[in-house]
LODRENSE-426460 format. One line per field, with one value per residue: x, y, z of N, C-alpha, C in turn; residue number from 1; residue in three letters. Coordinates in Angstrom, 2 decimals, padded with zeros to 5 digits. Each point is the difference from the previous one (the first is absolute). Layout:
N
n_east	(X,...)
n_north	(Y,...)
n_up	(Z,...)
ca_east	(X,...)
ca_north	(Y,...)
ca_up	(Z,...)
c_east	(X,...)
c_north	(Y,...)
c_up	(Z,...)
num	(NUM,...)
residu	(Ala,...)
//
This chain:
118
n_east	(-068.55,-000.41,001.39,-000.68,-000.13,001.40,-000.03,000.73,000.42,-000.07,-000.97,000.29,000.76,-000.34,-001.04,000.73,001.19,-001.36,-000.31,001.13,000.05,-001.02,000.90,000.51,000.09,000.80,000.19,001.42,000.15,-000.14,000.52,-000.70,000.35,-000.13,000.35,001.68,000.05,000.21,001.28,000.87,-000.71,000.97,-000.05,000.43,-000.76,-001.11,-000.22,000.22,-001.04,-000.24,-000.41,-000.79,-000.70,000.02,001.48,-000.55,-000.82,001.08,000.55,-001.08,-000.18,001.02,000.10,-001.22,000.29,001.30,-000.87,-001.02,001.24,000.24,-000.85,000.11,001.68,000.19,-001.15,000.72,001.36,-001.21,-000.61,-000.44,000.24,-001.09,000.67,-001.17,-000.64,000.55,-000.14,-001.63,-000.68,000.81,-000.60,-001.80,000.44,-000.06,-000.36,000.93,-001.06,001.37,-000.34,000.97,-000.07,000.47,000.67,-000.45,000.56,-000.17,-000.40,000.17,000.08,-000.30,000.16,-000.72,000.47,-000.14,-001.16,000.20,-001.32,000.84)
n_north	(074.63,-000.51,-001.18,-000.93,000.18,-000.11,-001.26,000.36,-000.63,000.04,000.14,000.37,001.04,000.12,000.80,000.73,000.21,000.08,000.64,-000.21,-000.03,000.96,-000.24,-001.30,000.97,000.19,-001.47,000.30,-000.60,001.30,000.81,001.12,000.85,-000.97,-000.80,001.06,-000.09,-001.05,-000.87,001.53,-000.67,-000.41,000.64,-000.88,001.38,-000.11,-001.30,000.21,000.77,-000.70,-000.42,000.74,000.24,-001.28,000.23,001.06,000.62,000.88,-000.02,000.63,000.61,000.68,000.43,000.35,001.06,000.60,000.01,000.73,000.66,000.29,000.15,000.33,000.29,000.27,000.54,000.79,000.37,000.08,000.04,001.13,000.62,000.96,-000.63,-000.33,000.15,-000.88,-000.64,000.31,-000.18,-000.30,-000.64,000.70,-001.47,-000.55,-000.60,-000.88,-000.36,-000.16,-000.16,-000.73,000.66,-000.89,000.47,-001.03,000.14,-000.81,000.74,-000.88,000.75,-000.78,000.90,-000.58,000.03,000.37,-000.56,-000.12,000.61,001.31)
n_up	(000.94,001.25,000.13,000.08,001.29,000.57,-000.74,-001.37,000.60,001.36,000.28,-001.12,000.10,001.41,-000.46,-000.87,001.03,000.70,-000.62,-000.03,000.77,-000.01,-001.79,000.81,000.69,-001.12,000.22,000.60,-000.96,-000.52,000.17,-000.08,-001.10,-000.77,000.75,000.29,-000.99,000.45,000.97,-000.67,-000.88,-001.34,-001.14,-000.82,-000.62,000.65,000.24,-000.97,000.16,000.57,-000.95,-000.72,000.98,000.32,000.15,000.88,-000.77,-000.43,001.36,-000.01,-001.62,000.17,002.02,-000.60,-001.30,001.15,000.90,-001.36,-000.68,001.09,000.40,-000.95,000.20,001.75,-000.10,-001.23,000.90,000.93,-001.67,000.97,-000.59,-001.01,-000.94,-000.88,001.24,000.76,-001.21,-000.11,001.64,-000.23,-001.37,001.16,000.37,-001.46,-000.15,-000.87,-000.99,-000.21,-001.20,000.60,-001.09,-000.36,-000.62,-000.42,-000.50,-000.81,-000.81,-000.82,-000.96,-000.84,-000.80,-000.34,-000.78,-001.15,000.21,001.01,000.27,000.65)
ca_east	(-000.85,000.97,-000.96,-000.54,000.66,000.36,000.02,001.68,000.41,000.89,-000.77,-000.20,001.80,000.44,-000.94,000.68,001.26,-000.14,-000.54,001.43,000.04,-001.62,-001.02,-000.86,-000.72,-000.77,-000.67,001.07,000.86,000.93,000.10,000.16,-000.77,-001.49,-000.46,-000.43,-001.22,-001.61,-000.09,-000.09,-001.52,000.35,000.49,001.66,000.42,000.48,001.65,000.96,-000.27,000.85,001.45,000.89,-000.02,000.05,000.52,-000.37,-001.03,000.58,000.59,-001.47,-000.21,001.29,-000.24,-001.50,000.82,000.54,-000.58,-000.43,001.00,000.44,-001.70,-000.30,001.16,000.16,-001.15,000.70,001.14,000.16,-001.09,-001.13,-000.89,-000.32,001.12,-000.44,-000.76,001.69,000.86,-000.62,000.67,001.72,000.24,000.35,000.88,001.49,000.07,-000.36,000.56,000.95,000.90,001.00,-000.01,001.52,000.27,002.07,000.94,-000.15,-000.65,000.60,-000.72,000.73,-000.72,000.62,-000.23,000.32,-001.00,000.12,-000.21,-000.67)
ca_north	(-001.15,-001.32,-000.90,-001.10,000.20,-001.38,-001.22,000.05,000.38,-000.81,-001.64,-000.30,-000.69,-001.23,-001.37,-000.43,-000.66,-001.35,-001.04,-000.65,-001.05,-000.57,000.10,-001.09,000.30,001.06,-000.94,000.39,-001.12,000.74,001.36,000.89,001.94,-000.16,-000.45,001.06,001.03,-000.39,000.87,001.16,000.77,001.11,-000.70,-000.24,000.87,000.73,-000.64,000.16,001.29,000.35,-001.16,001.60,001.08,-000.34,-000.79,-001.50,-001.19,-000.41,-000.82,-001.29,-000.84,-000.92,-000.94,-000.92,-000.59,-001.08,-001.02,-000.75,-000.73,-001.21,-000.98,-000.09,-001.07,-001.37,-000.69,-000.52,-001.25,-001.12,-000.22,000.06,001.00,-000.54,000.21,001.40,001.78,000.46,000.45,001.41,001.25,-000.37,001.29,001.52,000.43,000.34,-001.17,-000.04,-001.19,000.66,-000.87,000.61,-000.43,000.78,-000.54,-000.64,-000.24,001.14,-000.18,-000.10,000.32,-000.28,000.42,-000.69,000.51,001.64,000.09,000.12,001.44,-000.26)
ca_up	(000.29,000.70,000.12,001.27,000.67,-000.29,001.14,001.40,001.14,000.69,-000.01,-001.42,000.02,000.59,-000.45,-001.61,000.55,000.61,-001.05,-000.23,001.27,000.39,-001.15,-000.08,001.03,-001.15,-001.14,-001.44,000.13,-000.11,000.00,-000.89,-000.12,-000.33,001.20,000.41,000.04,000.57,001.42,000.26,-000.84,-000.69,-000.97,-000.33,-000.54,001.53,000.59,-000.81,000.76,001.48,000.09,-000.44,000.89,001.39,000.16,000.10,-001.18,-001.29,000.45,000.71,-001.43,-000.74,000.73,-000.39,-000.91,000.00,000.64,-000.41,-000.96,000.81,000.00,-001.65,-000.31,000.48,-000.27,-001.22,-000.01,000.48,-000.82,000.39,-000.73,-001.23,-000.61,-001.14,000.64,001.03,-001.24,-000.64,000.64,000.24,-000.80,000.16,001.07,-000.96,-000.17,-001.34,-000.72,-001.31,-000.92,-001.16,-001.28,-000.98,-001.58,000.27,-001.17,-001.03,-000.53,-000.92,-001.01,-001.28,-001.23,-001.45,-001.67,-000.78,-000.54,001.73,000.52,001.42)
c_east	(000.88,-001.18,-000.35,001.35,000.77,-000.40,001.19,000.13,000.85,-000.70,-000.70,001.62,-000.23,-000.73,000.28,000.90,-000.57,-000.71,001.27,-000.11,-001.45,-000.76,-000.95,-001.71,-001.59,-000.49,001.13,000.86,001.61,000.33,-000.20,-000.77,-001.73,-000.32,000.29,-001.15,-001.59,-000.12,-000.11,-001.08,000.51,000.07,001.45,000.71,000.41,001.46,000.88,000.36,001.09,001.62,000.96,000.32,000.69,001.29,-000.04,-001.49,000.72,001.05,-001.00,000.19,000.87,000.09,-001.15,001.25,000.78,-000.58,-000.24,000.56,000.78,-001.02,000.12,000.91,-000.72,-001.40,-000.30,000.44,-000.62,-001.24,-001.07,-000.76,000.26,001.30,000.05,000.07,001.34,000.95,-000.19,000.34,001.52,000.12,000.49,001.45,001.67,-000.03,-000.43,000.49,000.98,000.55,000.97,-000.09,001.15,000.37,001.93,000.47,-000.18,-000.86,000.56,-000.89,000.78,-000.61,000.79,-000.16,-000.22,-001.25,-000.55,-000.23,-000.16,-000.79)
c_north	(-001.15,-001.39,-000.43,-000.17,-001.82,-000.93,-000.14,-000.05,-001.25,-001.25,-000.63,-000.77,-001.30,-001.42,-000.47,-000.50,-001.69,-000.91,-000.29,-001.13,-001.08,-000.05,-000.99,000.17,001.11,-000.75,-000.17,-001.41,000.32,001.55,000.41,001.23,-000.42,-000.31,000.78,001.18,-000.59,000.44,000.59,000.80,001.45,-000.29,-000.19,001.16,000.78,-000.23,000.49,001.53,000.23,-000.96,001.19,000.86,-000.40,-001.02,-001.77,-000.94,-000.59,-001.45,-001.52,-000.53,-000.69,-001.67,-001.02,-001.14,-001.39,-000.96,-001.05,-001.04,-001.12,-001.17,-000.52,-001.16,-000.81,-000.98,-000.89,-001.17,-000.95,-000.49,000.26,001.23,-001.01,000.72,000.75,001.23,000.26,000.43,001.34,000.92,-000.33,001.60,001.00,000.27,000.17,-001.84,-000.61,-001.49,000.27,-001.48,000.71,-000.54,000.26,-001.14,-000.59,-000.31,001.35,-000.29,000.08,000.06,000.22,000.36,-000.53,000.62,001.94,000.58,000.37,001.43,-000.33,001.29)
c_up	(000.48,-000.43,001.30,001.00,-000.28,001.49,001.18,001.33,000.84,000.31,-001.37,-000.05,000.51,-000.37,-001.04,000.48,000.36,-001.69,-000.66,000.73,-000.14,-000.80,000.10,000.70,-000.82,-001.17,-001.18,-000.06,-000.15,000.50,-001.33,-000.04,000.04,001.59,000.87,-000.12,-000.22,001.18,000.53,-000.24,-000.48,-001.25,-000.72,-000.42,001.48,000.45,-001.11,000.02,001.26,-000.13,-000.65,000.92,001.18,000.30,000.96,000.07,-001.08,000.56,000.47,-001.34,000.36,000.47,-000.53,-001.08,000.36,000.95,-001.04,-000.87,001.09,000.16,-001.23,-000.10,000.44,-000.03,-000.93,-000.19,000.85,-000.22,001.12,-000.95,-001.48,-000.76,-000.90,000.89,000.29,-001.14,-000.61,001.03,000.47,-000.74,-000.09,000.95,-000.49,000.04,-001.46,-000.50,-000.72,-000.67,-001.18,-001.30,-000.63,-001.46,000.65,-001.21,-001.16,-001.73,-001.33,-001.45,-001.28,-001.12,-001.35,-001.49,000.30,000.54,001.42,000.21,001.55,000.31)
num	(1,2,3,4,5,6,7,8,9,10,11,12,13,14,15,16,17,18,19,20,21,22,23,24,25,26,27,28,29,30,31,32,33,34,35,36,37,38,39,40,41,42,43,44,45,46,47,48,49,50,51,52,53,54,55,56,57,58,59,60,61,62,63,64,65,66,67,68,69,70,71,72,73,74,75,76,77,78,79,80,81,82,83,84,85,86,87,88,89,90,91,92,93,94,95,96,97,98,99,100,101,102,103,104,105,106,107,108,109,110,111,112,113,114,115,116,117,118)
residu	(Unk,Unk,Unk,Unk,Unk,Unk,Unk,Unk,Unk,Unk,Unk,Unk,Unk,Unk,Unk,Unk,Unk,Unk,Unk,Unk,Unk,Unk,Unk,Unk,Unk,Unk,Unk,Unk,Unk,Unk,Unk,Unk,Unk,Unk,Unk,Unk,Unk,Unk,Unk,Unk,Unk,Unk,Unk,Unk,Unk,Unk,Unk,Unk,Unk,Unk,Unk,Unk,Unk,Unk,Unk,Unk,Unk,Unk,Unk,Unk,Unk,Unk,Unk,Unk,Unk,Unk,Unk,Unk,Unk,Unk,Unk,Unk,Unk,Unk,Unk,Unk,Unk,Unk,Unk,Unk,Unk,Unk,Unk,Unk,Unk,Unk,Unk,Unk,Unk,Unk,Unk,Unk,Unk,Unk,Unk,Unk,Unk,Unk,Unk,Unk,Unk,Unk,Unk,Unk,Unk,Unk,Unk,Unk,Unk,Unk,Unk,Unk,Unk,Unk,Unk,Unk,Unk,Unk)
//
């Protein structure tokens, strides 16, 4: 038993290649899988489907990815997006709040009289 023949092909490619470039054009303020695959009229599991199979769909994600983490900084940095959203998706992109916590000196503890269980 096969499944449903696939969407694949060479003018699906190219039209995923141009929504990098022409997300704006697809209602996207950004690139991304969710907005690719409005375009394409497939669903996200699909694309992730071929991003396995297909070297180069798997090269179209990657490309969506970093379009979008570049948009993200600099939109960011130059306070035009909202700072909370650009911070949550930075995220998925390896981007992190880190505070260092550390103890300096040392801890000094004095037990007095016989009678002292520890």
């Amino acid at each position: 038993m096969s499944g449903r023949p696939t969407k694949y092909n060479d003018i699906l490619v190219s039209k995923a290649k141009d929504y990098i470039t022409s997300y704006v054009t697809y209602g996207d303020v950004i690139p991304s899988i969710a907005g690719l695959s409005s375009a394409l009229e497939v669903s996200r599991s699909t694309l992730y489907e071929w991003e396995k199979q297909y070297t180069l769909f798997s090269d179209i994600l990657r490309g969506i990815q970093e379009e979008q983490e570049k948009i993200l900084l600099n939109m960011g940095l130059k306070g035009d997006f909202n700072s909370t959203i650009t911070k949550l998706v930075l995220g998925k992109h390896g981007y992190h709040d880190k505070q260092d916590v550390g103890l300096t000196g040392g801890v000094n503890v004095i037990i007095e009289g016989n009678d002292a269980k520890l």
